[in-house]
Structures are given as C-alpha cells and as structure tokens.
N, C-alpha and C positions, 0 to 999 in steps of 0.2 A: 505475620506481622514482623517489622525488623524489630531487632535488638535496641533497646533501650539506649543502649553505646556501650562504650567499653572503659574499663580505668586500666590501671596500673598491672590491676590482677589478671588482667585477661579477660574474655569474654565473661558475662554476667547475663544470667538467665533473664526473660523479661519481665519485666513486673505486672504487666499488663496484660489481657488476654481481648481486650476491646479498645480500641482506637476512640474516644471519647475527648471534642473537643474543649469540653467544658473546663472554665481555672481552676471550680469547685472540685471536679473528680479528682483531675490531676493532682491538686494539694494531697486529696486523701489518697491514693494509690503511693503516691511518695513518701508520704509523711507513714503509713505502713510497711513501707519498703526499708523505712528508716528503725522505725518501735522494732519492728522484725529483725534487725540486722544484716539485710543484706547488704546495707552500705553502712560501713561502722566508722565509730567517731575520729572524725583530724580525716577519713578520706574525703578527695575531690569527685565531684559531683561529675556524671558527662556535661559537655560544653550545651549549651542551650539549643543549637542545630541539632545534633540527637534526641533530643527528648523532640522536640518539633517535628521530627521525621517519623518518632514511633509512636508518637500520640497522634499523628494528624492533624497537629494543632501548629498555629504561629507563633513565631518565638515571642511578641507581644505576651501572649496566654500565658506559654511557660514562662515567662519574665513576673506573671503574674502571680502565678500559682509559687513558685520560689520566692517572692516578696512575704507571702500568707508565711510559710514555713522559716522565712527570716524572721518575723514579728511573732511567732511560737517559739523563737527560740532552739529550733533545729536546725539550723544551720545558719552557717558565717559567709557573709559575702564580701570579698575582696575585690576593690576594683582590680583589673590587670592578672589575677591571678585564679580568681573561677570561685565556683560557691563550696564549703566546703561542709560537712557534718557535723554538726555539735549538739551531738547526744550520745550519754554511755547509758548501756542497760544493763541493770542490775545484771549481775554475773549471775543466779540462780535464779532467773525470769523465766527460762524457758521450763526447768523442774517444779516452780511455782506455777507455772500455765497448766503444765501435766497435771500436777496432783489436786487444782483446783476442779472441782464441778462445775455445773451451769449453776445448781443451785446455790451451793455456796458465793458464788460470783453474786449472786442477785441477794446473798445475806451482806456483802460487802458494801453494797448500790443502794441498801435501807439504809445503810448506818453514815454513807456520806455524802449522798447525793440531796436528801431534804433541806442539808445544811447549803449544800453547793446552788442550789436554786434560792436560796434566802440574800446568799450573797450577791448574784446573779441582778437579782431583782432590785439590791441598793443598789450598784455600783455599773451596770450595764448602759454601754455608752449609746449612742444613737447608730452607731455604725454597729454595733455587736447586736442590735436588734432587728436589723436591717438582716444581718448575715444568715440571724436567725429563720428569720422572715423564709430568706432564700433558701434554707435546709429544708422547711415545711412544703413548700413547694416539691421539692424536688423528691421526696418519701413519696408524697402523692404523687406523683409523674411515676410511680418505681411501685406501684401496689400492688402490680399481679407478678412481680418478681420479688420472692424471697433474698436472691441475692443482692440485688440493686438496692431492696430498703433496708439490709443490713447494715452493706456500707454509708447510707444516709441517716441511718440510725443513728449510729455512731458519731459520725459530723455531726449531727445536732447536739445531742450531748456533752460533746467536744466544746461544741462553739460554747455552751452552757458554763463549762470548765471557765473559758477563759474570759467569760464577762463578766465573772466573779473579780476580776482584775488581781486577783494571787497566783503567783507562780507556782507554787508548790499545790494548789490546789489542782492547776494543769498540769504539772507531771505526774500528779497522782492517779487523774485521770485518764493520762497518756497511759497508764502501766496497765488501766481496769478497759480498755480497749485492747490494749495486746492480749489481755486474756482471753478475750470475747475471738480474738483469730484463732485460736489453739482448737485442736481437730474434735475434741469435744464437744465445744459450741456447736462447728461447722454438720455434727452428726444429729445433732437435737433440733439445727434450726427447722427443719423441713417437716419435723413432725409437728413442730409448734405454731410456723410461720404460715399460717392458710390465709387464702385469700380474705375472709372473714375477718380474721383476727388481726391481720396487717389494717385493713379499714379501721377495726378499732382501737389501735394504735396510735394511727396518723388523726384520731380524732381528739384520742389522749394529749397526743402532741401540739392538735392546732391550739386546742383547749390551755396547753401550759405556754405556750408562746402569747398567749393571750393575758396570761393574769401578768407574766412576766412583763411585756411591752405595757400593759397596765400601772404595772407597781403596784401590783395586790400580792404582797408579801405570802399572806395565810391562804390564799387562793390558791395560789401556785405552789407552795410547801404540802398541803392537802392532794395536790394532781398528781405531783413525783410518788407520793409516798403508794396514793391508791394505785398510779402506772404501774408501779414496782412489785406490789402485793399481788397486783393482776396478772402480772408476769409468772411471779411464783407460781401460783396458784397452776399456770397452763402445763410449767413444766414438770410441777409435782403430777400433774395429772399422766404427762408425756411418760414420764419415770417409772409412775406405777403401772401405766398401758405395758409398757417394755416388760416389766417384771412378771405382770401375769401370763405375756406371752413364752416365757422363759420356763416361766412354771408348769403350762402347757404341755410348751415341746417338752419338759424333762419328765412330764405323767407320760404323755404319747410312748415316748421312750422305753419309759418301765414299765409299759402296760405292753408293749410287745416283746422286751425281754421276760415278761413274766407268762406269758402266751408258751414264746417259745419254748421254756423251762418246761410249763408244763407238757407241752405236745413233745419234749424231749424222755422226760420223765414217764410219760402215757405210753412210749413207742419200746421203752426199755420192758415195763412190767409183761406189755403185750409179748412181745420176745421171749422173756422169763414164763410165763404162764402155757405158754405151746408147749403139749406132749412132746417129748422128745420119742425119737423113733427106736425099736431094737436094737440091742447093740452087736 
C-alpha cells in the first residue's frame, strides 16, 4: 500500500496496514497516529489527496474523517494553509504505558468510567448517540477479529468520552486508550479476545448503548461497572493461566537438571567403585 504521504521530515512509515474506506476507521487510525506521536503537535498533516490515495477512500471521507478529529480537538484546520496537530502528549506517556499492566489499566476504567457513562447519559446529544449507535454496529461486523474489535472497542468508548460533553473527561480518556496500544495490551488481547467472549462483549455493549440512548442513568452505570469487572476477571484469569505455565516450564527444568546431576553423580561413584588393576 502507498505511503500515507510525506511532511517536512521525510518520509513517514504508514499508519495503515488495510485500505479501509470507512470516515469511522480513518478518524481512528489517525486520531492513533496522533495519541501515538507519530505526528506531533504544530506539525502539518499530508494534504487530503494522500490520505485519499492511501486509504482508498475519497477526499469527501477524508474531509470527513479530519472534521471528526477537528471537533475532538486534535487538530487545527486552516483554510489556505492545511490541517495541522493540536495535541501534546504527556512527556512520560510512553514510560507510563510500559510500566502500566492490563490489569492495572482496567483498575483505572473502575474508577472513572461509571462516572463517565453517568455523565454521558445527562448530556449526550442526538448525534452522539447516533455515532454511538454506529460503533455498535461496527464491533459486530468485527467479532471474529480480535484486532478489528479492538480498535472498535476503543471508538465506543471514545465516543462515550466525549458525549459526556467535558473536555478533560476526553483527554483523559484519549491517554486510557494510548495505554490500551502499548505492546502489553497487544500480548494479552489474543488470550483474552475469543470468539466467545468478543460475542459477550458486543452484548455488554449493545446492552449499555441501550440504557444510555434510554436515559437509565443506574442501568447503564451498573453495565460499565459489571463490563469492567468481567473484564478483570478474564484477564486475572489470562495472568494466572501464564503464571502456571511459567511454573511448569521452571519444574520441567529442574526436574531434568536434577536427573542429570544425579545420572552425573551415579556415573562418577560407578567409576570410583571399579577394582582398579595391578600396578
């Protein structure tokens, strides 16, 4: 696939590994390329014919998908002059991602996300449920790919952020996504993410888009927190799967260094114990 385009710096790896004409994916593959820092704050964006040539999409889409990311607040549109980045990431985001767990992560997601769906559910406009609507959809379209309903995960979530209609509540949540990219997540998801447990997910989901385009406040603050716990719960399990096999291989280990010791040990005595011959 081509290059996403090019800036100032020279050529720029692509962000994309699938040509997806969708403005939804786009938003998130960008709006990632951005939390990530591959394009950092004050630089200019490629011109709209590049992103169109390496999405496979019409400049319409990318006109669309860069509106979404203007109204988040990532970036500045100038007429005459091109769109430009307007987002800084914490300077210690990427040592924070490292040193974060999955589990830890999902101790973070208990303590501010019941609140973030309470908000969500006053303040969520007719269009922000609408968008939601469209994230539901598109997890389900994405159920027998672990990677697909990762990043639709996420967008859901995201959109949840921001129909809370507080900003800071969306940058907070932009930073508990970039966690969720860091190679840790990415090692956990495939023991966690089975085709099973993705169905149960997207039911969790339909389920809390429901209370929420409802306005059942306690409906939907009850859904997040039991999604959240149920989460725990798969990775705590994932964790300990890991750990016994650790254990395992480190018995197998000792049980044939301890073999060998003795069959070393056994070969020495038999040597020692032979008549030796006349001298």
């Amino acid at each position: 696939m081509a290059e996403i385009g090019e800036t100032a710096g020279g050529d720029r790896e692509a962000v994309i590994s699938d040509p997806v004409a969708g403005s939804w994916w786009i938003t998130q593959q960008l709006r990632q390329a951005i939390l990530a820092g591959r394009y950092v704050h004050g630089e200019k964006l490629p011109a709209e014919r590049h992103f169109a040539a390496s999405f496979g999409a019409s400049r319409a889409t990318i006109r669309t998908a860069l509106n979404r990311l203007e109204a988040e607040r990532l970036v500045i549109r100038r007429v005459g002059a091109g769109t430009f980045v307007n987002f800084r990431g914490p300077g210690d985001s990427e040592g924070i991602a490292e040193m974060t767990s999955p589990l830890e992560l999902i101790e973070v997601r208990l303590g501010i996300e019941p609140k973030m769906v309470h908000l969500a559910v006053l303040n969520a406009t007719g269009r922000d449920i609408d968008a939601l609507g469209g994230a539901i959809a598109r997890m389900e379209a994405a159920s027998g790919d672990s990677e697909s309903f990762t990043l639709w995960d996420e967008e859901f979530h995201q959109l949840i952020s921001e129909a809370t209609r507080n900003p800071l509540m969306v940058w907070v949540y932009r930073q508990i996504n970039a966690v969720r990219m860091h190679s840790q997540w990415n090692a956990m998801k495939d023991k966690v993410l089975t085709a099973r447990r993705i169905a149960e997910y997207n039911q969790q989901h339909l389920a809390l888009y429901e209370a929420i385009r409802t306005r059942d406040t306690e409906t939907a603050v009850a859904i997040i927190t039991n999604h959240l716990l149920y989460a725990r719960r798969q990775l705590m399990g994932a964790a300990s799967l890991d750990e016994r096999l650790a254990l395992d291989s480190g018995d197998e280990h000792a049980g044939k260094d301890e073999h060998a010791g003795k069959d070393e040990h056994a070969g020495k005595d038999e040597h020692l114990s032979k008549p030796r011959g006349d001298e």
